[in-house]
C-alpha positions in Angstrom: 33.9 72.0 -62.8 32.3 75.7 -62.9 33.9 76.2 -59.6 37.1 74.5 -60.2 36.2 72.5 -56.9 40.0 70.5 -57.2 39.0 68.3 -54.6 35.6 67.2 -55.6 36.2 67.3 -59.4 39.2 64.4 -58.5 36.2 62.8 -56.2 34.2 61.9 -58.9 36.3 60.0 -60.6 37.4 56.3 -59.9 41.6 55.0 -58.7 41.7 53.0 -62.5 39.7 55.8 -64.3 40.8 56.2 -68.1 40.4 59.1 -70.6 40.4 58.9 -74.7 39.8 60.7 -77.7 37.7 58.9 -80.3 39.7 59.8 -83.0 43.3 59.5 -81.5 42.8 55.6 -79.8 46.2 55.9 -79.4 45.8 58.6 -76.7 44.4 57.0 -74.4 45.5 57.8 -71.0 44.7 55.5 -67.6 46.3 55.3 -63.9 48.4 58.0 -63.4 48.7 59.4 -66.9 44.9 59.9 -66.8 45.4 62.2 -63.3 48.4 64.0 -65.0 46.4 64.4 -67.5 43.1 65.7 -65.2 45.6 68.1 -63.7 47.0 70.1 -66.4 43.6 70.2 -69.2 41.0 70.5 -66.7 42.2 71.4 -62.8 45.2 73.7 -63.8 43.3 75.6 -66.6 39.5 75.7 -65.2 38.3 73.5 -67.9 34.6 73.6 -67.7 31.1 72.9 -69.7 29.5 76.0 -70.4 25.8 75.6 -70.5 26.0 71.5 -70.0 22.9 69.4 -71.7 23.6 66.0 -69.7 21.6 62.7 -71.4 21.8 59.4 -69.2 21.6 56.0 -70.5 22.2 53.4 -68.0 25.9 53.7 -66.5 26.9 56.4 -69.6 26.3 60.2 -69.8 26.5 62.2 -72.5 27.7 65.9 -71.8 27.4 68.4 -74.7 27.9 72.1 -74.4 30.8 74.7 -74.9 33.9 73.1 -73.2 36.1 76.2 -72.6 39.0 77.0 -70.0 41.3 80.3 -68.9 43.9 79.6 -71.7 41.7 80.7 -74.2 40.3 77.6 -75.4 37.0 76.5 -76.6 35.7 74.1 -78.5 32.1 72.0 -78.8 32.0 69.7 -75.6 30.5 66.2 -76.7 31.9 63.9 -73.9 30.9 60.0 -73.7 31.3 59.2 -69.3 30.8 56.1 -67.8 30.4 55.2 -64.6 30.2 52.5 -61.9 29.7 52.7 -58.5 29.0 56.2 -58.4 32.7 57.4 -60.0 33.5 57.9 -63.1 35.4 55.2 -65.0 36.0 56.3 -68.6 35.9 59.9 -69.9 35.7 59.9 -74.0 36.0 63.2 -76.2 33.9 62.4 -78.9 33.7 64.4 -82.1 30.3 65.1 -84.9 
């Protein structure tokens, strides 16, 4: 993400890979709404984790930090990823 690497940042994540915010459940996003939505809040705006503390528990990562991209927006990072087989499979915004 710090280099906005489009093509590898789209790598790392799996064909059925699904996106959420823990407080809006009905916001989830998977298939192709999850890539529209990897597109415009991340790729298009070079969404990245400023100073990243990554914690791994099995198949789930923990990223905290500074999430903050070049439309002016930051905001604490506490994101829940999972992954299988080496891509990620479920990306949840979580909130203290």
């Amino acid at each position: 993400m710090k280099n906005n690497n489009e093509e590898q940042i789209r790598a790392v994540f799996a064909d059925n890979a699904s996106q959420e915010y823990e407080r809006w459940y009905k916001r989830k996003n998977s298939g192709d709404r999850f890539k529209s939505w990897l597109e415009s809040d991340i790729i298009n705006v070079h969404g990245q984790v400023i100073e990243p503390v990554l914690k791994m528990t099995g198949n789930q990562v923990v990223v905290t930090g500074t999430y903050k991209n070049n439309d002016g927006y930051s905001s604490p990072a506490n994101f829940l990823l999972v992954v299988e087989q080496r891509k990620i499979v479920s990306w949840t915004m979580r909130y203290d």
